[in-house]
Biopython code that builds the backbone (N, CA, C, O; Angstrom):
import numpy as np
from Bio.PDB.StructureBuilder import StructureBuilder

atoms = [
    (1, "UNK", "N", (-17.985, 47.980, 55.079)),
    (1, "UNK", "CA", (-17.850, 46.892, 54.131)),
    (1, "UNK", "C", (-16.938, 47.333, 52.985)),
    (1, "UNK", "O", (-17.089, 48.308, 52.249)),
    (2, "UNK", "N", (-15.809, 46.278, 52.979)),
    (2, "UNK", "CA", (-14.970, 46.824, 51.360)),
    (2, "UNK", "C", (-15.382, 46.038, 50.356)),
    (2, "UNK", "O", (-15.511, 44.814, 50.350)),
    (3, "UNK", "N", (-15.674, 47.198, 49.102)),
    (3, "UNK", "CA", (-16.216, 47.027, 47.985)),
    (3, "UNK", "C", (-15.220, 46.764, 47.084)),
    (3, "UNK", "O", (-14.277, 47.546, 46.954)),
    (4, "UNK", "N", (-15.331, 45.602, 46.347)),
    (4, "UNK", "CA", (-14.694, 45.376, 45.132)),
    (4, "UNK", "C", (-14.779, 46.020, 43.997)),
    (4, "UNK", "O", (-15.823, 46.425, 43.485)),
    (5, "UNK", "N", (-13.273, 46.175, 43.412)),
    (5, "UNK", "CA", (-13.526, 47.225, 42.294)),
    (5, "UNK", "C", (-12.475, 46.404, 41.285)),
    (5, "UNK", "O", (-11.284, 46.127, 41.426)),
    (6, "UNK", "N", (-13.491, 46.114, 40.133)),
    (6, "UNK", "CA", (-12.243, 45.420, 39.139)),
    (6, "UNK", "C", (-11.539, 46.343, 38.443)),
    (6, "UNK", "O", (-12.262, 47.283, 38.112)),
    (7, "UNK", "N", (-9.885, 46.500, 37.924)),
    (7, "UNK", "CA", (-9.474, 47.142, 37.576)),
    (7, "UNK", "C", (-8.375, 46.476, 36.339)),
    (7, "UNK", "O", (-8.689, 45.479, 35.689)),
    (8, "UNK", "N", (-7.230, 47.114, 36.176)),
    (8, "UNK", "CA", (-5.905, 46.720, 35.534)),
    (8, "UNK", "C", (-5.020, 47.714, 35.641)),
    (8, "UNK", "O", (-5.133, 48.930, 35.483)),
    (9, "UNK", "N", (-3.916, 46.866, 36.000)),
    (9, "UNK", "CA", (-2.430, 47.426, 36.043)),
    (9, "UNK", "C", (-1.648, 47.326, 34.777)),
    (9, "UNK", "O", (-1.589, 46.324, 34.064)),
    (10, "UNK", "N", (-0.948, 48.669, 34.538)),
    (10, "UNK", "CA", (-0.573, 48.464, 33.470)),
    (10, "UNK", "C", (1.178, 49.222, 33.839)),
    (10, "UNK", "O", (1.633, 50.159, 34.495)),
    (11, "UNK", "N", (1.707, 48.084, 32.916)),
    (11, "UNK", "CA", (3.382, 48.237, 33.068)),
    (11, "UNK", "C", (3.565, 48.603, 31.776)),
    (11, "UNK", "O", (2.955, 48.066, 30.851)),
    (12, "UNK", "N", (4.631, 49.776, 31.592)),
    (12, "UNK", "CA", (5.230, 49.883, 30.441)),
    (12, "UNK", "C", (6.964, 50.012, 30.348)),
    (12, "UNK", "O", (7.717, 49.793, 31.297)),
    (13, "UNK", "N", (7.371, 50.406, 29.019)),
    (13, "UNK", "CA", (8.607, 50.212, 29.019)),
    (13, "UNK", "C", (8.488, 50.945, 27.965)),
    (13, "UNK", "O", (7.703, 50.595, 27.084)),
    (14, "UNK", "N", (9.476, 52.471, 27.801)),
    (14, "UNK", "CA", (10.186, 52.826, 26.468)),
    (14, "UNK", "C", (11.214, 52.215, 25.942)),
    (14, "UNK", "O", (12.213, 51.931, 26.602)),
    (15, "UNK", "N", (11.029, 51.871, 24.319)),
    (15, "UNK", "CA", (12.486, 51.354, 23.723)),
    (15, "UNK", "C", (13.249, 52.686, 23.339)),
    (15, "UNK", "O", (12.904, 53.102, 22.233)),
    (16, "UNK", "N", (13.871, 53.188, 23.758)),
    (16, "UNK", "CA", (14.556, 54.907, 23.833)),
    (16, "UNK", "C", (15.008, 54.714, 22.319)),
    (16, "UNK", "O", (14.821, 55.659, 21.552)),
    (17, "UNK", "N", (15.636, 53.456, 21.811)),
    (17, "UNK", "CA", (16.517, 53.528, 20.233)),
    (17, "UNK", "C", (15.555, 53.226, 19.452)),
    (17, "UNK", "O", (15.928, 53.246, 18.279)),
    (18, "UNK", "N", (14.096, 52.857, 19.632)),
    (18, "UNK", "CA", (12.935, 52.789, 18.849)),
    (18, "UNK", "C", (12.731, 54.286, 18.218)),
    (18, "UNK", "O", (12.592, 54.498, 17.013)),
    (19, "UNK", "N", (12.737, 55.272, 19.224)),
    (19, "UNK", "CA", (12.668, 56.644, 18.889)),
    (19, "UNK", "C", (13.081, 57.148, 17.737)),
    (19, "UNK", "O", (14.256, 56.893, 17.472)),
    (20, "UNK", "N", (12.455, 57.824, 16.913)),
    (20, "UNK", "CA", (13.425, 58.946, 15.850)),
    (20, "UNK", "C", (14.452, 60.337, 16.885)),
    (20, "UNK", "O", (15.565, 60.706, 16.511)),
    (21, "UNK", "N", (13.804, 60.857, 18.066)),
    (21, "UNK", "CA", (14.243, 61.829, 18.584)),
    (21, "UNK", "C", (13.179, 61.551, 19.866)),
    (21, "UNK", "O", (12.141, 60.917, 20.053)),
    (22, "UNK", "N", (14.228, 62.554, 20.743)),
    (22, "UNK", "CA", (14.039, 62.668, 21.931)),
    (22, "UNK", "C", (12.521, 63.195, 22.228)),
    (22, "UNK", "O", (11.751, 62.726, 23.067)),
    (23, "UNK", "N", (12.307, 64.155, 21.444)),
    (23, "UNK", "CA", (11.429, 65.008, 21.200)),
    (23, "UNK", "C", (9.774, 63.850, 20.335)),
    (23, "UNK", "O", (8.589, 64.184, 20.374)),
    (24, "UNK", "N", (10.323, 62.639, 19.720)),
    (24, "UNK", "CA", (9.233, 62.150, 19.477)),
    (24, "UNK", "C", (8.956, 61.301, 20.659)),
    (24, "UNK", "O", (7.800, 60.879, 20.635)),
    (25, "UNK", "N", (9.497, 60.996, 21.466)),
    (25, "UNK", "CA", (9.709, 60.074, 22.895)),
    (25, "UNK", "C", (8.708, 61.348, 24.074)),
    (25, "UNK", "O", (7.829, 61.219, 24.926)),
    (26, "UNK", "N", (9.202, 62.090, 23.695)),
    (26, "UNK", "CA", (8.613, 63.099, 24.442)),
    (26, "UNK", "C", (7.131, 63.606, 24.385)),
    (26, "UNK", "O", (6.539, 64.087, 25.351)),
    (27, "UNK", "N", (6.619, 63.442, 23.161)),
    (27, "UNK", "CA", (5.537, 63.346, 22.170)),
    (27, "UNK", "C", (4.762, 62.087, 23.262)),
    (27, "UNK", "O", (3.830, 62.523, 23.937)),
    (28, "UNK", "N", (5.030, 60.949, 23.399)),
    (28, "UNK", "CA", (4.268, 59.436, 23.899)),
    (28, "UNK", "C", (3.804, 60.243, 25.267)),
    (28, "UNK", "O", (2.655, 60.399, 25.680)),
    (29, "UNK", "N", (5.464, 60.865, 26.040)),
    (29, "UNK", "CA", (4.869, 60.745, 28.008)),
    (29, "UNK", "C", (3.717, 61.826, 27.564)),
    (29, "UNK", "O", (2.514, 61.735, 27.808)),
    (30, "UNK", "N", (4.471, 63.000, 26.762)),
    (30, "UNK", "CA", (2.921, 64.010, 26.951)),
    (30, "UNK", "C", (1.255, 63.667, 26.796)),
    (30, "UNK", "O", (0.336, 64.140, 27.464)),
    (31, "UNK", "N", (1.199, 62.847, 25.871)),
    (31, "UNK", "CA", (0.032, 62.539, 25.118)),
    (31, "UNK", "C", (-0.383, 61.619, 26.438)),
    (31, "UNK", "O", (-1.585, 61.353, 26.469)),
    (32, "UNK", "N", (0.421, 61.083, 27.550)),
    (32, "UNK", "CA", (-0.238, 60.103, 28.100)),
    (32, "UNK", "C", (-0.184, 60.823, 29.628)),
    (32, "UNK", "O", (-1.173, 60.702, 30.351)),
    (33, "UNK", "N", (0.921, 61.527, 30.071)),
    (33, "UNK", "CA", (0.550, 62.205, 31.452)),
    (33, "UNK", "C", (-0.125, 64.160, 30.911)),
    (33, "UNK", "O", (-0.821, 64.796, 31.702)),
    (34, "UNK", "N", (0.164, 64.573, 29.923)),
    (34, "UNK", "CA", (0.202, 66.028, 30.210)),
    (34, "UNK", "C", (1.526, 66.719, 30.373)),
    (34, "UNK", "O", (2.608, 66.155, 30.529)),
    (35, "UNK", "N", (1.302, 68.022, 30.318)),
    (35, "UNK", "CA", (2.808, 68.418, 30.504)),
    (35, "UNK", "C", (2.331, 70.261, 30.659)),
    (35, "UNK", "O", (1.117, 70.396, 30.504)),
    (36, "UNK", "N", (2.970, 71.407, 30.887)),
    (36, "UNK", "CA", (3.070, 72.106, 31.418)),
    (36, "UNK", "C", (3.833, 73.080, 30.133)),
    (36, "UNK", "O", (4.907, 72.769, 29.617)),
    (37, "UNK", "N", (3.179, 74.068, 29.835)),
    (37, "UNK", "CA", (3.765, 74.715, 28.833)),
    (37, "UNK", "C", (3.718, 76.125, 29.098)),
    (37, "UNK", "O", (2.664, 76.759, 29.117)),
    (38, "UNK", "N", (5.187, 76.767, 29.365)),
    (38, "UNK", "CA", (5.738, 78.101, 29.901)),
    (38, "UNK", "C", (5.619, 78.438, 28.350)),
    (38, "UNK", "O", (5.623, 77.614, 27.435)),
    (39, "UNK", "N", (5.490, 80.130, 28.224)),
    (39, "UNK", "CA", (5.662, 81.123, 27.143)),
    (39, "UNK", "C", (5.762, 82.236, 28.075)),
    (39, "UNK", "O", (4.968, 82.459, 28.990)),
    (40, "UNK", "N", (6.690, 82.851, 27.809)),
    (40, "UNK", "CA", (7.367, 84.264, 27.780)),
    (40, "UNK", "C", (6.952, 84.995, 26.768)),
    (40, "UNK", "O", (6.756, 84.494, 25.661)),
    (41, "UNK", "N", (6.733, 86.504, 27.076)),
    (41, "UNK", "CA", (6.413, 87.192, 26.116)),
    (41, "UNK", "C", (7.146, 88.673, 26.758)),
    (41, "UNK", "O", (7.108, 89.116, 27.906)),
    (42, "UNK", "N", (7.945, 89.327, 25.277)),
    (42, "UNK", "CA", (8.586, 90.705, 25.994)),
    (42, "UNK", "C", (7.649, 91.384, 25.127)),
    (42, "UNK", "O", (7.672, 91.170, 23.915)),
    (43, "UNK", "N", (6.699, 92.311, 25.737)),
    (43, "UNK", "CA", (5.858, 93.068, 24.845)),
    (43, "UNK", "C", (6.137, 94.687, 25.795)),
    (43, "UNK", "O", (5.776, 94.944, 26.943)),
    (44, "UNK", "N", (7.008, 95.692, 24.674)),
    (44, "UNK", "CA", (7.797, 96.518, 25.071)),
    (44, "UNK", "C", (8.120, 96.594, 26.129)),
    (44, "UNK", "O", (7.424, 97.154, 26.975)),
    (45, "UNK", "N", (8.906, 96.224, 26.304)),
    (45, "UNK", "CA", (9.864, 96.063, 27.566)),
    (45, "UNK", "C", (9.601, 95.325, 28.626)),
    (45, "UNK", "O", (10.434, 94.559, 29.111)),
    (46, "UNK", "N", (8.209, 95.515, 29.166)),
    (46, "UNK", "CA", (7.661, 94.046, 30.208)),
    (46, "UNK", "C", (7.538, 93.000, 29.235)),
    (46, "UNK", "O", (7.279, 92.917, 28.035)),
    (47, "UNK", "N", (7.891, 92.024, 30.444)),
    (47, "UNK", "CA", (8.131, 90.610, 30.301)),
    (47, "UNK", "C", (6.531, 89.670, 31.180)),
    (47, "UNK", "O", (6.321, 89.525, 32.384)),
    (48, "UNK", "N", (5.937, 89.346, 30.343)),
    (48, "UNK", "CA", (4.786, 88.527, 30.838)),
    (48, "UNK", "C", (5.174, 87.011, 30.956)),
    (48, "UNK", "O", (5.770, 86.528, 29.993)),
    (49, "UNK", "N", (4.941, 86.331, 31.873)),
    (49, "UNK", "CA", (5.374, 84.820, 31.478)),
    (49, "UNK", "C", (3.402, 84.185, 31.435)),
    (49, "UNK", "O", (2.324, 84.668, 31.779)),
    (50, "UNK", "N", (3.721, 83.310, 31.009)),
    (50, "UNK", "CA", (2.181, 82.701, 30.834)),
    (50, "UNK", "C", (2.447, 81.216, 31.178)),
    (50, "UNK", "O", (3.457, 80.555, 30.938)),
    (51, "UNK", "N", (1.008, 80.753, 31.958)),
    (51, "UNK", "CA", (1.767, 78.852, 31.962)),
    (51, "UNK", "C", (0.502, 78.382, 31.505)),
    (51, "UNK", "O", (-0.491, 79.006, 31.876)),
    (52, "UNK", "N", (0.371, 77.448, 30.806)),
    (52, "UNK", "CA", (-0.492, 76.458, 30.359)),
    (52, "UNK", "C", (-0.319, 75.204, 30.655)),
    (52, "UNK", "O", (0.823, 74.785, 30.468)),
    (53, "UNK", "N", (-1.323, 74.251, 31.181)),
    (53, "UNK", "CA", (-1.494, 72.736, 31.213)),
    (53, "UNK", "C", (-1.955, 72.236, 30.080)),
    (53, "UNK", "O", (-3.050, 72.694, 29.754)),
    (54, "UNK", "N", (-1.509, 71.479, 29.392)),
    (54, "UNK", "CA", (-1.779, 71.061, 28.529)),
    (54, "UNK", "C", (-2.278, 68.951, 29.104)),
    (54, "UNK", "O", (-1.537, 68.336, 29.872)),
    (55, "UNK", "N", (-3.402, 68.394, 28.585)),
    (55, "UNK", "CA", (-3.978, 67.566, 29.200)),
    (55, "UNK", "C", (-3.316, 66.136, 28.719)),
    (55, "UNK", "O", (-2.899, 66.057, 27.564)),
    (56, "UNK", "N", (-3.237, 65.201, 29.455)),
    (56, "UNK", "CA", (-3.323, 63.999, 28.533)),
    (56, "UNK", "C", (-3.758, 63.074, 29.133)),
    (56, "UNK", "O", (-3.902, 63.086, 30.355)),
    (57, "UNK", "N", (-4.063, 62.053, 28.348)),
    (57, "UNK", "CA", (-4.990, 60.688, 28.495)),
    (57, "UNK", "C", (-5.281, 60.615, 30.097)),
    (57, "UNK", "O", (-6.413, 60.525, 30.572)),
    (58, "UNK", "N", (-4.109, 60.666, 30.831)),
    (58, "UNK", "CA", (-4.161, 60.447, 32.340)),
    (58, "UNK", "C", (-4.997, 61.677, 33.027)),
    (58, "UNK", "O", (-5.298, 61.574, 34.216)),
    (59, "UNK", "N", (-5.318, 62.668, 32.394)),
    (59, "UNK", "CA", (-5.797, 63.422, 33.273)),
    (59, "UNK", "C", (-7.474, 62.700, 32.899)),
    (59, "UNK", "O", (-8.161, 62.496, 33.901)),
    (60, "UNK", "N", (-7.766, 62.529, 32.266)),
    (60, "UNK", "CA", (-8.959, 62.449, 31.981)),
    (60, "UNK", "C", (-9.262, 60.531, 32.264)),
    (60, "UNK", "O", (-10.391, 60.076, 32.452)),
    (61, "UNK", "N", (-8.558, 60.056, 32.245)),
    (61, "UNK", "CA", (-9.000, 58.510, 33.176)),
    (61, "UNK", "C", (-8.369, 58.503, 34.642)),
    (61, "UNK", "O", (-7.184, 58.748, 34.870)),
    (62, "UNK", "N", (-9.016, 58.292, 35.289)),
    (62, "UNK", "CA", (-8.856, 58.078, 36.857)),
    (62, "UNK", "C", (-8.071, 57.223, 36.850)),
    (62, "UNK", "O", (-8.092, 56.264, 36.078)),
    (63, "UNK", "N", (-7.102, 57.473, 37.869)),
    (63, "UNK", "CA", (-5.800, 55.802, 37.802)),
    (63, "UNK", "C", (-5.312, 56.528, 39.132)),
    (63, "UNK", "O", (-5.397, 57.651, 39.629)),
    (64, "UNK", "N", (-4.428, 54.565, 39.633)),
    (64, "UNK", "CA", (-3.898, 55.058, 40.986)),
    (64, "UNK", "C", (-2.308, 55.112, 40.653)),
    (64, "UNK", "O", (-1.739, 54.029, 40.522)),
    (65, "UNK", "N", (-1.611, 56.227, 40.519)),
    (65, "UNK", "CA", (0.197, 55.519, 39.899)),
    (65, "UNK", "C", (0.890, 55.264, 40.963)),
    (65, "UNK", "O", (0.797, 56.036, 41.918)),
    (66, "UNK", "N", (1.666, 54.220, 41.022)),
    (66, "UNK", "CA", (2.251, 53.310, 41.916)),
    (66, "UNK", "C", (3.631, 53.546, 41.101)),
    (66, "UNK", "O", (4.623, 53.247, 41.767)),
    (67, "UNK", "N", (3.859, 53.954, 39.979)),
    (67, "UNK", "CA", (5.482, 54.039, 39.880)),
    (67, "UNK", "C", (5.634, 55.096, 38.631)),
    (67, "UNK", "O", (4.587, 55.423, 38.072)),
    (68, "UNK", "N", (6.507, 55.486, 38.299)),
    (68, "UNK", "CA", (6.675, 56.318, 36.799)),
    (68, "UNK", "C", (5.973, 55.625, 35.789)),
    (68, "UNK", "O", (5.050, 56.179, 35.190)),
    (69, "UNK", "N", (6.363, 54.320, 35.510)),
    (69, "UNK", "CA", (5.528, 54.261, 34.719)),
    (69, "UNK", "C", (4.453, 52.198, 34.839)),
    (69, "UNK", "O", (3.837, 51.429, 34.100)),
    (70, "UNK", "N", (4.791, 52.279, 35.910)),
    (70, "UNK", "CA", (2.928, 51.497, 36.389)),
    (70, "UNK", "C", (1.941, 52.560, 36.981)),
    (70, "UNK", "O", (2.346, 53.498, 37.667)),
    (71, "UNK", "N", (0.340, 52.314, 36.611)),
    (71, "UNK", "CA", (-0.384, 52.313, 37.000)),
    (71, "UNK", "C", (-1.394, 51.453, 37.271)),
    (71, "UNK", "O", (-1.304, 50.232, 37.142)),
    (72, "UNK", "N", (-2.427, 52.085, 37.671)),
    (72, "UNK", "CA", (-3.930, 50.952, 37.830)),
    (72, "UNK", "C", (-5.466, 51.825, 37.635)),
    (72, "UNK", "O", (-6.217, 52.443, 38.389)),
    (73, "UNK", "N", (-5.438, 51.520, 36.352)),
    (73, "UNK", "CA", (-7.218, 52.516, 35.873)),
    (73, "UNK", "C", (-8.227, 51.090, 35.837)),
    (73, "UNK", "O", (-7.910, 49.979, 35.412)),
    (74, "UNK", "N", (-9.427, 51.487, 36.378)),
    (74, "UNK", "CA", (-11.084, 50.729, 36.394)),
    (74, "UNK", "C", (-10.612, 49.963, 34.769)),
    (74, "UNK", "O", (-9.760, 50.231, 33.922)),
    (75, "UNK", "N", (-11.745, 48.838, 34.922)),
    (75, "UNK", "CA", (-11.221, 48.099, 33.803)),
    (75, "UNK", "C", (-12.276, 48.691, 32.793)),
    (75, "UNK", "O", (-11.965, 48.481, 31.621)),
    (76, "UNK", "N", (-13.328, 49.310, 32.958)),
    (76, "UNK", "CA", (-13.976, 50.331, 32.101)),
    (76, "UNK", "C", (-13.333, 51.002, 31.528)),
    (76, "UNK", "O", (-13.842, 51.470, 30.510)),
    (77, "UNK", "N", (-12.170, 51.328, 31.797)),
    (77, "UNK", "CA", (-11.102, 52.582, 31.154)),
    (77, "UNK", "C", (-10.212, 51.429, 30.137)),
    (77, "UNK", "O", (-9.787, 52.078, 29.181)),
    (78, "UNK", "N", (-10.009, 50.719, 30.080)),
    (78, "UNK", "CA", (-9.205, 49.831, 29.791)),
    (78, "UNK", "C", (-9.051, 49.566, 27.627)),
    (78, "UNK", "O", (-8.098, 49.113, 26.993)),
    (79, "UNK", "N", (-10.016, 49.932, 27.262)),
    (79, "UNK", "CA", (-10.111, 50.050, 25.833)),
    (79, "UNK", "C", (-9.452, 51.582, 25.475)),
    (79, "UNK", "O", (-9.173, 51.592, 24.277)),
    (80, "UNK", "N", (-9.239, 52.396, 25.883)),
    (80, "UNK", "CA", (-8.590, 53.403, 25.673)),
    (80, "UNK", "C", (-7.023, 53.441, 26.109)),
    (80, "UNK", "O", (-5.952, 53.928, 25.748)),
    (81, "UNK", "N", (-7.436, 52.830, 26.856)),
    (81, "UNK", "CA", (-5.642, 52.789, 27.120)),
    (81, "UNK", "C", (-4.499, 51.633, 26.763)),
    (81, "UNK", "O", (-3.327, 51.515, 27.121)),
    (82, "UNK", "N", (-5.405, 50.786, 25.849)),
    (82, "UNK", "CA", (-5.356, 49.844, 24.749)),
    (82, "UNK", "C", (-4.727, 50.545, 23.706)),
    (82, "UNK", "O", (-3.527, 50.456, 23.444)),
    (83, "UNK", "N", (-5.660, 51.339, 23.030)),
    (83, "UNK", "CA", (-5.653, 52.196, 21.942)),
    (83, "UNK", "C", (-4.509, 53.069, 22.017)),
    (83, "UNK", "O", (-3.547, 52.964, 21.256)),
    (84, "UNK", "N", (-4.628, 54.099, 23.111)),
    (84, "UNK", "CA", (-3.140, 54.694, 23.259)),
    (84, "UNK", "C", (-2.074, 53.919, 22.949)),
    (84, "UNK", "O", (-1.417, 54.239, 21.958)),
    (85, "UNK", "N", (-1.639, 52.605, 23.824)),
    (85, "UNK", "CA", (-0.336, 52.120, 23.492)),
    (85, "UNK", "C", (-0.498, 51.292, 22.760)),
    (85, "UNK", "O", (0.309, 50.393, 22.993)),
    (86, "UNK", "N", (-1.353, 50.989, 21.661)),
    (86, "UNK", "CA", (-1.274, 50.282, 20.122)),
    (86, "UNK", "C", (-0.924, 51.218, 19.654)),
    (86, "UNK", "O", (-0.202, 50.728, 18.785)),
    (87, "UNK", "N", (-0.827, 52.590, 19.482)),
    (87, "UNK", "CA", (-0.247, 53.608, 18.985)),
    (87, "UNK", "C", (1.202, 53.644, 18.855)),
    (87, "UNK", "O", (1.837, 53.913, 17.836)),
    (88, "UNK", "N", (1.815, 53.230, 20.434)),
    (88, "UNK", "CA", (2.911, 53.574, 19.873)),
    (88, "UNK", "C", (3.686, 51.924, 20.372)),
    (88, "UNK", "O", (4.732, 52.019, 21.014)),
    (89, "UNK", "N", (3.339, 50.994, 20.171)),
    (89, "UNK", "CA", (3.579, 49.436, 20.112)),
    (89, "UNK", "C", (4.756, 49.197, 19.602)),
    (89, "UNK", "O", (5.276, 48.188, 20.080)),
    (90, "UNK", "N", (5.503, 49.855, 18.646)),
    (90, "UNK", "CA", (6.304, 49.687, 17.848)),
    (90, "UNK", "C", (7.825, 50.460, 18.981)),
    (90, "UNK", "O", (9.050, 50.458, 18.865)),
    (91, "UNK", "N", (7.138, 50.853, 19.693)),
    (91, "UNK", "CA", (8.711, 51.596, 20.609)),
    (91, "UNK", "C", (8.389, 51.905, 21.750)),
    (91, "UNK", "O", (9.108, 52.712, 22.338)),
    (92, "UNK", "N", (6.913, 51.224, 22.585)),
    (92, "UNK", "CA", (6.921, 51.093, 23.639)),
    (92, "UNK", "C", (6.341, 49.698, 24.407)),
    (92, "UNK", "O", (5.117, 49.575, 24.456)),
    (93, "UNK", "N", (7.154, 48.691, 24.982)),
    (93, "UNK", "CA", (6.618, 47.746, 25.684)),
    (93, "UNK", "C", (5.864, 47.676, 26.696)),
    (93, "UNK", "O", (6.289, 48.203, 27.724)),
    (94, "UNK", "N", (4.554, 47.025, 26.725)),
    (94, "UNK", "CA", (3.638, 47.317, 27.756)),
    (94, "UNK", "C", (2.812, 45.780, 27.847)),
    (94, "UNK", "O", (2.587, 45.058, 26.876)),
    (95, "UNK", "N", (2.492, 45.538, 29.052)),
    (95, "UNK", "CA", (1.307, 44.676, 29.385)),
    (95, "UNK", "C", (0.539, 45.270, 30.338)),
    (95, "UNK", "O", (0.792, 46.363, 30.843)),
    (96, "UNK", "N", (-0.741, 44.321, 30.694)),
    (96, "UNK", "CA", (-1.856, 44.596, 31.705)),
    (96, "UNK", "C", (-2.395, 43.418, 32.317)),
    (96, "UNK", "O", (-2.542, 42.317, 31.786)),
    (97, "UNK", "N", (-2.599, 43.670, 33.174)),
    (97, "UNK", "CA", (-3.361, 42.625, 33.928)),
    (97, "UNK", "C", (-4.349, 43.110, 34.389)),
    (97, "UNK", "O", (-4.338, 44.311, 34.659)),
    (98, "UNK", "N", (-5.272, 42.483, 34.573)),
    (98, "UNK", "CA", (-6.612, 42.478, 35.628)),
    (98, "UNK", "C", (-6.377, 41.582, 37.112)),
    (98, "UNK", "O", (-5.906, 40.503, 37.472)),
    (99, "UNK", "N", (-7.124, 42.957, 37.776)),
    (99, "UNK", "CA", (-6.523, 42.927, 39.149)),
    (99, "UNK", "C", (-8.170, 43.456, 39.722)),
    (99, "UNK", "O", (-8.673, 44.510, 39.335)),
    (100, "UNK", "N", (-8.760, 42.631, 40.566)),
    (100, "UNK", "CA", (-9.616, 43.184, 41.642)),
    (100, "UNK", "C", (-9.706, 44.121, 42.902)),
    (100, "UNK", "O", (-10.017, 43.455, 43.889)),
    (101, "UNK", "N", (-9.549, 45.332, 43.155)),
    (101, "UNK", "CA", (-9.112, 46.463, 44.021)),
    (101, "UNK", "C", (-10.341, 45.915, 45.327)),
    (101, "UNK", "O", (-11.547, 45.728, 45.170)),
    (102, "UNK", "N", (-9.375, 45.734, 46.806)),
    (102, "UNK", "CA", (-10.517, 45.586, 47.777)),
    (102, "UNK", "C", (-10.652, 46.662, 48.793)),
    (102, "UNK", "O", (-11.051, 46.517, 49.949)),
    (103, "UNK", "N", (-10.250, 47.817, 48.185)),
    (103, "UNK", "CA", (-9.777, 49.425, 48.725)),
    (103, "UNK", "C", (-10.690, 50.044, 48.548)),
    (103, "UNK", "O", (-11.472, 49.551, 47.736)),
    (104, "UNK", "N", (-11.069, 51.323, 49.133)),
    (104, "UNK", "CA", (-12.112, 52.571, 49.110)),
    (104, "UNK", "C", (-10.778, 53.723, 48.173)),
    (104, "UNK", "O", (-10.460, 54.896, 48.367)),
    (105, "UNK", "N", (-10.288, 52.667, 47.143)),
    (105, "UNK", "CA", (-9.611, 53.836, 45.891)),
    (105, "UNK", "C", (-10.844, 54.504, 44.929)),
    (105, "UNK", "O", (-12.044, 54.245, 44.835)),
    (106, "UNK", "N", (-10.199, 55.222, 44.444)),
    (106, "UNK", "CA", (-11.262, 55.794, 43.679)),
    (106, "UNK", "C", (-10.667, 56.448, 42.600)),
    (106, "UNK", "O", (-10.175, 57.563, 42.427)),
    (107, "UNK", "N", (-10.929, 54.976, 41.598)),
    (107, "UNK", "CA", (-10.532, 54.524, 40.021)),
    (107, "UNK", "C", (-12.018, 54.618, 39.676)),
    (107, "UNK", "O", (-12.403, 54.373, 38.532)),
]
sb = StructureBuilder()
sb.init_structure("model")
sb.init_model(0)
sb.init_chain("A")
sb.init_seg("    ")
for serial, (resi, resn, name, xyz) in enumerate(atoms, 1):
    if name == "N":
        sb.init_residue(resn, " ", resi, " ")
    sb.init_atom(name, np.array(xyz, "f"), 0.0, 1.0, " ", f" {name:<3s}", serial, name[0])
structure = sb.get_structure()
């Protein structure tokens, strides 16, 4: 039997000239996928490299991504990921819809 699962899709859009810098644009994807942070260290003469994950919003809500930047998180998740992009509203375009999942996904 397939179980219904209510959810929402959410589309966005960067305004790139909304940006102050590349680097504050860069600031939004991290905070919302995560990102991967290399450090090198020469401590006399060996060279250690170190990697860190650093987390964001997406790691911690379940979603199915269907494109760079659509997804589809449970509509339980849906007030947080509100909040995220009222954050940055002013230089990123986004809507959502509610969408009923008739899949064994697991949002």
């Amino acid at each position: 039997m397939t179980t219904k699962k209510r959810a929402v899709i959410i589309r966005f859009c960067t305004k790139s000239e909304k940006f102050k810098s590349p680097s504050e644009r860069n600031t939004f994807f991290r905070g919302l996928y995560g990102w991967k942070q290399v450090v090198i260290k020469n401590t006399n003469g060996k060279i250690k490299r170190y990697e860190y994950y650093r987390r964001g919003l997406l790691d911690e809500v379940p979603h199915i991504k269907i494109d760079n930047s659509v997804f589809i998180v449970a509509l339980k998740e849906m007030k947080r990921m509100i909040d995220y992009f009222n954050k940055w509203s002013n230089k990123v375009e986004w809507n959502m819809r509610k969408i009923i999942l008739e899949d064994d996904n697991d949002i």
